[in-house]
C-alpha positions as CSV (number, residue, x, y, z in Angstrom):
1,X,28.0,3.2,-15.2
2,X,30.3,4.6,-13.1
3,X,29.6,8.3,-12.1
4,X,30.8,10.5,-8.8
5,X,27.3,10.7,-7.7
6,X,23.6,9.8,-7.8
7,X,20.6,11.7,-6.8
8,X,17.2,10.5,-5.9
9,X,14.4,13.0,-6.9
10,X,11.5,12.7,-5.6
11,X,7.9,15.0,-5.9
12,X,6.7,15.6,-2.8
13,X,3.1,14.1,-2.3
14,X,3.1,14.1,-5.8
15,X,-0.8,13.5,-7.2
16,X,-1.8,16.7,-4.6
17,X,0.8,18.6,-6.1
18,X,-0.2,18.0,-9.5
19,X,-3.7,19.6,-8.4
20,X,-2.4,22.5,-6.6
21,X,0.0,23.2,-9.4
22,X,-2.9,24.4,-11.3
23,X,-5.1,25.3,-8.6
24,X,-3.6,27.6,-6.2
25,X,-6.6,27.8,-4.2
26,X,-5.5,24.3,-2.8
27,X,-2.4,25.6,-1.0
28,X,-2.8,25.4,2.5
29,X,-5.4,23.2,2.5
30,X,-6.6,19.8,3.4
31,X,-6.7,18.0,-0.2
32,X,-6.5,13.8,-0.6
33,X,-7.0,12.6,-3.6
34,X,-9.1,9.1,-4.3
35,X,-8.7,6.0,-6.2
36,X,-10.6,4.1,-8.9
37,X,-14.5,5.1,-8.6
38,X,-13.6,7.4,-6.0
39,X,-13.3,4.6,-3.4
40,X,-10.5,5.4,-0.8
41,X,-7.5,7.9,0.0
42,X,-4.1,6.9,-1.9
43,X,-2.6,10.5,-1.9
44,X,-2.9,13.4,1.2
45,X,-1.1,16.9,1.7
46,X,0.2,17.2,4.6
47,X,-2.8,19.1,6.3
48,X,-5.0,15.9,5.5
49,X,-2.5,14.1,7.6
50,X,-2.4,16.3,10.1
51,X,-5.9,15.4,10.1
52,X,-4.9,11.7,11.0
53,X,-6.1,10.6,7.6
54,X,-4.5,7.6,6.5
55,X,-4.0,6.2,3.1
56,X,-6.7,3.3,2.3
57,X,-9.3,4.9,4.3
58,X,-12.5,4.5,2.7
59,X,-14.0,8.3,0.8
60,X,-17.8,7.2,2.1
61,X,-16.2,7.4,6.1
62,X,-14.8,10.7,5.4
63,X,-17.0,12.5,3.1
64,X,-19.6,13.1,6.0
65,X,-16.7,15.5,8.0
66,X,-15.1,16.9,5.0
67,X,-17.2,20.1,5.0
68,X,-16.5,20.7,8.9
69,X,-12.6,19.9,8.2
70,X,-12.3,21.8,5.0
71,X,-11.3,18.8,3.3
72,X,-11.1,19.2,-0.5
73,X,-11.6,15.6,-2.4
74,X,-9.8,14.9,-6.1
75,X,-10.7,11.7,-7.7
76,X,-7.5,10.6,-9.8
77,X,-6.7,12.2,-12.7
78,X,-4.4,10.1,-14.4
79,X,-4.2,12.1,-17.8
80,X,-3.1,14.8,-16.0
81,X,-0.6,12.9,-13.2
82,X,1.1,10.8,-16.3
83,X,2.0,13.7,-18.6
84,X,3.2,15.8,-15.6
85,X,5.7,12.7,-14.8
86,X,6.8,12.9,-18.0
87,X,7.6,16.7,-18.4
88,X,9.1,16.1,-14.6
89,X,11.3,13.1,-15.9
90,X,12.2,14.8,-19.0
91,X,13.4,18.0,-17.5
92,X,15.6,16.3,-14.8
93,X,17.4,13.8,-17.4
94,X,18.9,17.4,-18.3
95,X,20.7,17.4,-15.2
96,X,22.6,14.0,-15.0
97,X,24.9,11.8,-16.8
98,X,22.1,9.4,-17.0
99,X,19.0,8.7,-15.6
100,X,16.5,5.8,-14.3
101,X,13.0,6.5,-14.1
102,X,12.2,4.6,-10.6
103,X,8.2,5.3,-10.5
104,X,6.0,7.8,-11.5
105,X,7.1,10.2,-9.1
106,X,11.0,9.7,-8.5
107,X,14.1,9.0,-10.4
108,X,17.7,8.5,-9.8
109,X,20.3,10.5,-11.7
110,X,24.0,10.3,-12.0
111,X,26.0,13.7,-11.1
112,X,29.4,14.5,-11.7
113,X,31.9,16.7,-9.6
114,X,33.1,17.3,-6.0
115,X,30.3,17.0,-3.4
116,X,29.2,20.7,-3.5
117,X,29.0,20.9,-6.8
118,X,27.1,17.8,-7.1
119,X,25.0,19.6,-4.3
120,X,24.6,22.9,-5.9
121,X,23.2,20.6,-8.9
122,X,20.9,19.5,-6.9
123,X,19.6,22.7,-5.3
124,X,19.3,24.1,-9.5
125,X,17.6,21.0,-10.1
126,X,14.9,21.4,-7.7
127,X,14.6,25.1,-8.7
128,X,14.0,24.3,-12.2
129,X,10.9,21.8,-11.6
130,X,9.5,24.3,-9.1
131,X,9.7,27.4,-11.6
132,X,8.7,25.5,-14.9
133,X,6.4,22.8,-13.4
134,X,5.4,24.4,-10.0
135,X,6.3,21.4,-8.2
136,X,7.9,20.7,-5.1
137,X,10.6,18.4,-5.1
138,X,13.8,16.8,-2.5
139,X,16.8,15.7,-3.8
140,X,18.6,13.5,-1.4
141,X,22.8,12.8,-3.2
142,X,24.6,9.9,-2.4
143,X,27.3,7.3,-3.7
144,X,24.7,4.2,-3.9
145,X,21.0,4.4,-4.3
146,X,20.1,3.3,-0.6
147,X,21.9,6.0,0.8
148,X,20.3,8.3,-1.8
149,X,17.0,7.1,-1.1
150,X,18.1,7.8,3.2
151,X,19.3,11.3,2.1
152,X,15.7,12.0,0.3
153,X,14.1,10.9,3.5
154,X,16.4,13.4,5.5
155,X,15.5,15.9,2.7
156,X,11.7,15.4,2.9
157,X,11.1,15.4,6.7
158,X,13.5,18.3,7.2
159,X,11.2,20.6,5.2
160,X,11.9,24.0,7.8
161,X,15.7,23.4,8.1
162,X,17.1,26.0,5.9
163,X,20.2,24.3,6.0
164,X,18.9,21.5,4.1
165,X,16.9,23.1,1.7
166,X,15.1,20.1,0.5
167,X,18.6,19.0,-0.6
168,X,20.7,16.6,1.4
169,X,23.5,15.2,0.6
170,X,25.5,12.3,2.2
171,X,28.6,13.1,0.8
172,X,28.9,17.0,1.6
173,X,27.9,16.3,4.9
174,X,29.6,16.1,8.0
175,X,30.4,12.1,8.5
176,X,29.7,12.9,12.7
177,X,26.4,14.7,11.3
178,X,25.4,11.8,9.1
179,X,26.3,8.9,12.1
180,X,23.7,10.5,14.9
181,X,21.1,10.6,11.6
182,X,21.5,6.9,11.7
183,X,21.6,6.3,15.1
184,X,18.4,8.6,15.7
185,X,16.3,6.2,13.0
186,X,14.7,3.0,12.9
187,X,15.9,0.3,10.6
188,X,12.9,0.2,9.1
189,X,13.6,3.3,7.6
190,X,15.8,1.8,5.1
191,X,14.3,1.5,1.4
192,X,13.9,-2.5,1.1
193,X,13.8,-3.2,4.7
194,X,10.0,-3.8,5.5
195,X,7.6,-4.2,9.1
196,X,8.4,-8.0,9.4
197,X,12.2,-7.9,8.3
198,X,12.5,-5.4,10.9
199,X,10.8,-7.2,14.0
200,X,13.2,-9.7,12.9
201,X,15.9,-7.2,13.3
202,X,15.2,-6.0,16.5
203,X,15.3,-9.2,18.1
204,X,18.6,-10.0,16.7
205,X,19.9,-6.9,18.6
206,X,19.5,-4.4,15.2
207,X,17.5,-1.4,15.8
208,X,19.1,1.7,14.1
209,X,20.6,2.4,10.8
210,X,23.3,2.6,12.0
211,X,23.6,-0.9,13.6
212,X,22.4,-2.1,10.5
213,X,25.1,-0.4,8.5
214,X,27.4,-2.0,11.1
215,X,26.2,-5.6,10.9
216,X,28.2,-8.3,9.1
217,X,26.6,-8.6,5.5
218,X,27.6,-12.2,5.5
219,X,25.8,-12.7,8.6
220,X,23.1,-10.7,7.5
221,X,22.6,-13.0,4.8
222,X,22.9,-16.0,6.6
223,X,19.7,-15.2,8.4
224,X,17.8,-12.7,5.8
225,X,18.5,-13.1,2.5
226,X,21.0,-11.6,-0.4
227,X,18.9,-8.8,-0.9
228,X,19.0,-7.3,2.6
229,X,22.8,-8.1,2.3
230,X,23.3,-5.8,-0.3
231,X,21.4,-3.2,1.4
232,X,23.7,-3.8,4.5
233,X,26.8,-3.2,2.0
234,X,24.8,-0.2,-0.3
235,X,24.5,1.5,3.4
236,X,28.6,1.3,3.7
237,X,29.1,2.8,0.3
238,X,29.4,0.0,-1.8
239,X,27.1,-0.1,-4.9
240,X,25.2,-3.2,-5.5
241,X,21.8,-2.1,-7.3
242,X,22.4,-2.4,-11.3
243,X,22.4,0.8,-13.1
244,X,19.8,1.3,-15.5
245,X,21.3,-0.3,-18.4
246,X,22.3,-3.4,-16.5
247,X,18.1,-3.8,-15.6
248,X,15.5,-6.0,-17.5
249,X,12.8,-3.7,-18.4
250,X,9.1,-4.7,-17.3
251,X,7.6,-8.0,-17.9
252,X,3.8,-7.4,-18.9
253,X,2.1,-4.1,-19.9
254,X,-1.3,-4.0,-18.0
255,X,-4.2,-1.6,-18.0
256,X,-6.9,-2.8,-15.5
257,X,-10.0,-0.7,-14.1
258,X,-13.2,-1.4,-11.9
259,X,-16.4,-0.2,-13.3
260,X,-18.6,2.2,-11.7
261,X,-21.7,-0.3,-12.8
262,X,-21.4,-3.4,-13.7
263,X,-21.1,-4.9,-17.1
264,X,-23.7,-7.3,-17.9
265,X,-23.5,-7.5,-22.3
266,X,-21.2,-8.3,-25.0
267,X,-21.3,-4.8,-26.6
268,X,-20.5,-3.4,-23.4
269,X,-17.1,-5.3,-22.8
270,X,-16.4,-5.0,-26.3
271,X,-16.4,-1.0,-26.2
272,X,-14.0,-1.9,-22.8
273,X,-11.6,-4.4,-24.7
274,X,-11.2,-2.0,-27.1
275,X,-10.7,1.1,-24.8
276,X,-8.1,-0.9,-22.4
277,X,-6.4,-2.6,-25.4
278,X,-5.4,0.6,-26.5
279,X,-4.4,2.4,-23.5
280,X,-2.1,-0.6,-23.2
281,X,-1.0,-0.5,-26.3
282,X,-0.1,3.3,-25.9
283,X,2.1,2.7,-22.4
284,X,3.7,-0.3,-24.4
285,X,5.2,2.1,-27.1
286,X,5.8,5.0,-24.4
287,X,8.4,2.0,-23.3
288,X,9.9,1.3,-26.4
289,X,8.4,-2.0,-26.6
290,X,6.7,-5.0,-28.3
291,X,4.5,-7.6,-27.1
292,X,3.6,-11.4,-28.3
293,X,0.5,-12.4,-26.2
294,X,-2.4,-10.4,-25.0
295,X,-4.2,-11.5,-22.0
296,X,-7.9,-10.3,-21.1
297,X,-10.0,-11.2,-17.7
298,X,-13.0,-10.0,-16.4
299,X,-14.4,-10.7,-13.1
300,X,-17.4,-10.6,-11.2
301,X,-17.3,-9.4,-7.0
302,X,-16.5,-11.6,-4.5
303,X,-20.0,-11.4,-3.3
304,X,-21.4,-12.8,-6.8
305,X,-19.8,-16.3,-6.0
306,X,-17.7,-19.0,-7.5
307,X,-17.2,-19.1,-11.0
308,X,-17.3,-15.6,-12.3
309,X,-14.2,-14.9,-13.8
310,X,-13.3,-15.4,-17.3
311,X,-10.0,-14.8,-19.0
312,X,-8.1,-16.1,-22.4
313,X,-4.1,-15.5,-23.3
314,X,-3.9,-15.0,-26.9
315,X,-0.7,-14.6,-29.4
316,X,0.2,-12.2,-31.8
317,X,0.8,-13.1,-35.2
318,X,4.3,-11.0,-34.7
319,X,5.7,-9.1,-31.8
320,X,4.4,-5.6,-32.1
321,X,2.8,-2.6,-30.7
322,X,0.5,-1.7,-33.3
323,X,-3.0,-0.4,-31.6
324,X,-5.0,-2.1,-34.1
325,X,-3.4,-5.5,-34.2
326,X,-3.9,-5.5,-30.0
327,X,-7.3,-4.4,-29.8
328,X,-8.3,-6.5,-32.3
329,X,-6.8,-9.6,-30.3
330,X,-8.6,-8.1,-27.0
331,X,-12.0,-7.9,-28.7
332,X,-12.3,-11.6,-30.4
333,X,-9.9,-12.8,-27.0
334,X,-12.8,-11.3,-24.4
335,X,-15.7,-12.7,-26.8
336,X,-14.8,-16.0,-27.2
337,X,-15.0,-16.7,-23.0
338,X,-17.8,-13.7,-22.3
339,X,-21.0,-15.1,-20.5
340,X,-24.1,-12.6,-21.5
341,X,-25.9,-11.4,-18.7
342,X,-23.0,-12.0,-15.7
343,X,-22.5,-8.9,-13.8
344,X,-18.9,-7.8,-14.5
345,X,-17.3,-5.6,-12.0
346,X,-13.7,-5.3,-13.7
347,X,-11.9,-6.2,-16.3
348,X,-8.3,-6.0,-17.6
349,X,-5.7,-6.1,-20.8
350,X,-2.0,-7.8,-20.0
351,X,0.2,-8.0,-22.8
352,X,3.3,-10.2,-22.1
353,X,6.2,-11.8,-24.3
354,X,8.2,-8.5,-24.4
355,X,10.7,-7.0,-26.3
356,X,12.4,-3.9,-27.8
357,X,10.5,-2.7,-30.6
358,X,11.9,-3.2,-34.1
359,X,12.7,-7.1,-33.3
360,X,9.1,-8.3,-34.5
361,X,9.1,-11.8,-35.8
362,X,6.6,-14.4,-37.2
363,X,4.8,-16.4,-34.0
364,X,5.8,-20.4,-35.1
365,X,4.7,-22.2,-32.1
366,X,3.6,-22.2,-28.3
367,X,0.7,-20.1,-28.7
368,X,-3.1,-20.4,-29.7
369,X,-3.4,-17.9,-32.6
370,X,-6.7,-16.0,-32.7
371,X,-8.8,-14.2,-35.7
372,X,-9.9,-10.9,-34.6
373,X,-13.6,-9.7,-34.5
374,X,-13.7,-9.0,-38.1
375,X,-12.3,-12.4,-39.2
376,X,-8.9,-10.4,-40.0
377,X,-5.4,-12.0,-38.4
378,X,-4.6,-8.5,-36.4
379,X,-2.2,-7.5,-39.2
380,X,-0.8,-4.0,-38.5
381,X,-2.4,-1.3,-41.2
382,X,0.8,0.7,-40.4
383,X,-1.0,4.3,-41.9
384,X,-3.2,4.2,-39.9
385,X,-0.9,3.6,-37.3
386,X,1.1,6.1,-38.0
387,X,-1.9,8.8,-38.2
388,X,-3.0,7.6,-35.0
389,X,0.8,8.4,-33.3
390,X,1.0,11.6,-35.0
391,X,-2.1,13.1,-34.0
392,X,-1.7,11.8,-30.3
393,X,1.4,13.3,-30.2
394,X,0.4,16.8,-31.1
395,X,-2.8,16.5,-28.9
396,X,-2.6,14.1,-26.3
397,X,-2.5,10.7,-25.5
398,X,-6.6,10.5,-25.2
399,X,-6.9,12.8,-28.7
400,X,-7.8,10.1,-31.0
401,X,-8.6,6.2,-30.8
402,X,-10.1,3.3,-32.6
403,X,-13.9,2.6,-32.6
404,X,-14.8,3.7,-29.0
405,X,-11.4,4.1,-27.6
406,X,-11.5,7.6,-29.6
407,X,-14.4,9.3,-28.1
408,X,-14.2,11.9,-25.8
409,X,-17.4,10.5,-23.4
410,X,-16.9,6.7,-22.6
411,X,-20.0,4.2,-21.6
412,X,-21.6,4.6,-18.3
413,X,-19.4,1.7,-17.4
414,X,-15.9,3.7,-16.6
415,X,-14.5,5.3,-13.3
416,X,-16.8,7.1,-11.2
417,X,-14.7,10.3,-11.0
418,X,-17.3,12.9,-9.2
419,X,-14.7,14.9,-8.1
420,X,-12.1,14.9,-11.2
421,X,-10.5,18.3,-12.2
422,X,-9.8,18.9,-15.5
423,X,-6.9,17.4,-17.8
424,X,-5.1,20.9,-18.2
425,X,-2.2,19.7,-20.3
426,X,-3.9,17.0,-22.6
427,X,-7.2,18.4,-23.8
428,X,-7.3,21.4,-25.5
429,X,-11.0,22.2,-24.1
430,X,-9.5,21.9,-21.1
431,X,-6.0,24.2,-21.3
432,X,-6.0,26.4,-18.3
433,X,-6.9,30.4,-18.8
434,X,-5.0,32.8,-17.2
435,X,-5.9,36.5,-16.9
436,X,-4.0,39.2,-16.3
């Protein structure tokens, strides 16, 4: 797809702004927020860095100083973090020729024009998510993605130049300006180009960026691989990263959790089969998709010893994404391999065998087929499907589910989430109340 531009947006420290977009309170402060069960730090403001906090480090070392430091904890809200994406996502696809959706907090898009107008898009773009989402973003504009991805770091660590305005771009800027960037910056700075690729570097004589840029890509290979050969070429304005239409889309769905207790019945893991069945079964048809085989494990902790992990692969009658026809393969799946009275610590739903939904056929051979719980073959009921999607729509992804996957409070089995704010744009008992 050939287009003048690309941009690279990207939310800044994007779970902690999610929080302080509807908790002003937060601003200013120190605020990390904490992964499954509240273990360790996998998001920080920038005051939590300042406090040398590092991502990984363990909640239970830092909880005793957080008072004396100020330090505000969030457990992970995902409800809230994966519809803000979307409304983020949605709202910058207005603003480009096309657009790839890169992770859950950044996306490229194509942009059309001379470079300042491709730059003053930018600069509207970045105004729009702050004024209708409240959060902050940098755009970094290039002619490949690499260099797009180097113009958002410029972008993002430049926060007080008023020059840059959380908008750089590559191609408006002066190429003597752009040059000592590169010189100034480790190679490692490079999307793709990692700790040991760069020790490797640096004793082959490349350091910079910019002596990266200059190196010869067929020597580069030679002694790396293809990959960092493209990057060399990407980094001298030649496009070698497929667009978004030229890209296979994922190859498995999965939704996998630690429990805050352990799992020790049948009845237990059945209510989680059939809660992570359908949250997989939800992101599959988010993606457009349709899966084959479902694949459930469940494991014990390393400290229970050998032998504690079960898992079965199981095929669909027909590709699809139908909730019921999932969950009911999860269920029967996770039954037929559960040992009563093990200590489960975590468990997990991957469904595989991919495919663009609407291409469905009948499973003939390579596959064990499976009866679900109720003796049924896990034939859609596509009403009830249908209900199911139209109500979620209208209230939320977590509105409505089958059995146990529909109720509001889960077993005392999920995510320890002590310090969880509430899902302000998916419940309704939860919508935010402003006062005036």
């Amino acid at each position: 797809m050939v287009t003048d531009h690309l941009a690279l947006v990207d939310v800044n420290n994007f779970y902690v702004s999610c929080e302080r977009a509807f908790d002003p309170g937060l601003e200013n402060r120190p605020v990390v927020v904490l992964s499954n069960n509240d273990g360790c730090v996998v998001a920080r403001s920038p005051e939590a860095k300042a406090l040398g906090l590092k991502t990984g480090m363990p909640w239970f070392q830092i909880a005793p100083q957080a008072a004396q430091w100020g330090l505000v904890a969030r457990s992970s809200n995902y409800e809230l973090y994966g519809d803000m994406s979307a409304r983020v996502m949605e709202l910058l696809g207005r603003w480009g020729t096309w657009q790839q959706v890169y992770s859950i907090d950044e996306c490229f898009i194509g942009l059309t024009g001379t470079p300042q107008q491709a730059l003053q898009a930018g600069r509207e773009a970045r105004a729009a998510v702050a004024r209708h989402l409240g959060l902050p973003v940098c755009v970094g504009i290039a002619s490949t993605k690499t260099l797009a991805k180097f113009a958002n770091h410029v972008a993002k660590n430049n926060p007080h130049d008023a020059r840059i305005g959380g908008v750089f771009s590559m191609d408006a800027a002066l190429p003597a300006f752009v040059d000592r960037l590169m010189e100034r910056l480790p190679a490692t700075e490079v999307w793709g180009v990692g700790r040991m690729s760069g020790e490797k570097l640096e004793r082959l004589g490349i350091r910079s960026i910019a002596e990266l840029r200059s190196a010869d890509p067929a020597w580069i290979r030679s002694r790396f691989s293809v990959v960092l050969e493209r990057t060399v070429l990407e980094l001298s304005g030649v496009p070698c990263i497929p667009d978004v239409d030229e890209q296979a889309g994922p190859a498995q769905v999965i939704f996998s959790r630690s429990f805050s207790r352990p799992v020790t019945t049948g009845a237990d893991m059945d209510d989680v089969m059939n809660l992570y069945a359908q949250r997989a079964a939800a992101r599959l048809a988010v993606q457009g998709q349709q899966a084959r085989t479902v694949l459930v494990t469940a494991g014990t902790s390393r400290f229970s010893g050998p032998g504690g992990s079960v898992s079965r692969s199981v095929a669909l009658p027909r590709a699809t994404a139908d909730p019921i026809a999932i969950t009911r393969a999860a269920v029967g799946a996770m039954r037929s391999v559960l040992r009563e009275g093990v200590p489960y610590t975590r468990a997990g739903v991957m469904l595989s065998g991919l495919g663009p939904a609407g291409t469905g056929q009948e499973m003939l051979t390579g596959f064990e087929d499976i009866e679900g719980p109720d003796g049924s073959d896990g034939g859609p009921d596509r009403h009830l499907e249908d209900v199911l999607e139209r109500v979620r729509g209208r209230f939320g992804g977590t509105s409505i589910g089958l059995g146990p996957g529909g109720l509001a409070e889960q077993g005392t089995w999920t995510m320890r989430r002590e310090f969880a704010s509430p899902q302000y744009t998916t419940r309704f008992s939860e919508l935010p109340v402003v006062r005036a």
